[in-house]
C-alpha positions in Angstrom: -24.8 137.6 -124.1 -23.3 138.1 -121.0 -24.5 141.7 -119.0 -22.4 144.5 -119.7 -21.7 148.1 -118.1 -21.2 150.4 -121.8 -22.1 150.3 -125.4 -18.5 150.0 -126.0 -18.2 146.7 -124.0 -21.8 145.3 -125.7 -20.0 145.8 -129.0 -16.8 144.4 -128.3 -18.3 141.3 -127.3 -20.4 141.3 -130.9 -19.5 138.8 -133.9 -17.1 141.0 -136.3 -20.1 141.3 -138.7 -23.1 142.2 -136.9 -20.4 144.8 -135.2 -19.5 146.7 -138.1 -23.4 147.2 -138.7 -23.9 148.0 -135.8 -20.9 150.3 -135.0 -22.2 152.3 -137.8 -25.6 152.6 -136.9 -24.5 153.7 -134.1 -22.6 156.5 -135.5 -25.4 157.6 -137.6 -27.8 157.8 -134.4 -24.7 160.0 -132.5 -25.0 162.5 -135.5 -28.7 162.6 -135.9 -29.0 163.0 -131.9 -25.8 164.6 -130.7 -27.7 165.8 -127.4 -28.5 162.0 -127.0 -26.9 160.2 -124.4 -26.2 156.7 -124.5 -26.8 153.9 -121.8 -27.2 150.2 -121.4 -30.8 149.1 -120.6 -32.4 145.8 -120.7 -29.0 144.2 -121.7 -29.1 146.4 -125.1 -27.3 149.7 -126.4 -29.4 152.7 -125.9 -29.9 156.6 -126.7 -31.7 158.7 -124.3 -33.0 162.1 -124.8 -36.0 163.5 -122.7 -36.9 159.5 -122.5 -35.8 156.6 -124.0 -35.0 157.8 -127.5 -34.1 154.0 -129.3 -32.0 150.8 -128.6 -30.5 148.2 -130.6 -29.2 144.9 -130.3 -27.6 141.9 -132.4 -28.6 138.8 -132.4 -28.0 135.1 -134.3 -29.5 135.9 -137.5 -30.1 139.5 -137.7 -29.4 142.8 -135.7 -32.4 145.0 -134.2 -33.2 148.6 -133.9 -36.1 149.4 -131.0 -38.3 152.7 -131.7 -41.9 153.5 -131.1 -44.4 152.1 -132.7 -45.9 155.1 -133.7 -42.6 155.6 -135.8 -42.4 152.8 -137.1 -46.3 152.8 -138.6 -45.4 156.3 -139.9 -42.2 155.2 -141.8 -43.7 151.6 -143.0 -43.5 152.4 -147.0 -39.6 153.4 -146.5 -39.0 150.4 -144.3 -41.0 147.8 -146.3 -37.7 146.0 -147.2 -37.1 145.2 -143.4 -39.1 142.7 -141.1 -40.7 145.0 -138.7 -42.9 144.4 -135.7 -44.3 146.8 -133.4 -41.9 148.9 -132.4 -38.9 146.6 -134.0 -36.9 147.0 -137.2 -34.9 144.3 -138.1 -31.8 143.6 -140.4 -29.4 141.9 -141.7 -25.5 143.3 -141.5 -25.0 142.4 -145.2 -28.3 144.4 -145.6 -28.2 147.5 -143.3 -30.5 150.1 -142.4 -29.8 152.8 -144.8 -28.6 155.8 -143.0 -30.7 158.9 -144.4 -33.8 156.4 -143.3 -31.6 155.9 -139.6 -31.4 159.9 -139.6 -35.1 160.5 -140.5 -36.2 158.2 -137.8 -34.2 159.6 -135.3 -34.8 162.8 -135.9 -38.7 161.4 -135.5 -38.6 159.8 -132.6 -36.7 163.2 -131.1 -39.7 165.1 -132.0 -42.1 162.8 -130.6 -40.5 162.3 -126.8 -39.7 166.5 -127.4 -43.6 166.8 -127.5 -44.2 164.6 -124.6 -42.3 167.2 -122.4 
């Protein structure tokens, strides 16, 4: 995918599909972090807030969501059903992310970069 300047534009350009999961994941992560702000970085949608907060990204066969790994090791019975790695949670748009497990690790990943300050 081709560079682009907002999250807007990087979703536009996404396969109808993959869009729709991703459109809402992306207003779950809005209401979970409404202090957020969102930019592009590394070629990916993004939240920021006191640091890189989370991105995610779709791609062929499956869409991404980028966190910590320390989230992701403290939520890995309630994302068992997803291929994770590191940092990495990925899914499918006919299988989506949930989106009381979205708010929970958002509003994890808040408190972590809050206690970093």
């Amino acid at each position: 995918m081709k560079k682009l300047a907002s999250v807007a534009a990087y979703l536009r350009a996404v396969p109808p599909a993959p869009r729709a999961a991703l459109q809402e994941l992306r207003r779950t992560i809005k209401a979970a972090a409404p202090e957020a702000t969102e930019v592009i970085s590394y070629g990916m949608p993004c939240f920021k807030h006191h640091g890189m907060l989370l991105c995610f990204a779709a791609f062929k066969d499956h869409c991404s969501l980028f966190m910590s790994t320390y989230i992701t090791k403290a939520h890995k019975k309630a994302l068992a059903a997803y291929d994770t790695s590191k940092g990495t949670i990925r899914f499918t748009p006919d299988k989506p992310l949930p989106v009381a497990l979205v708010r929970r690790l958002v509003r994890a990943r808040i408190a972590q970069n809050e206690r970093k300050r």
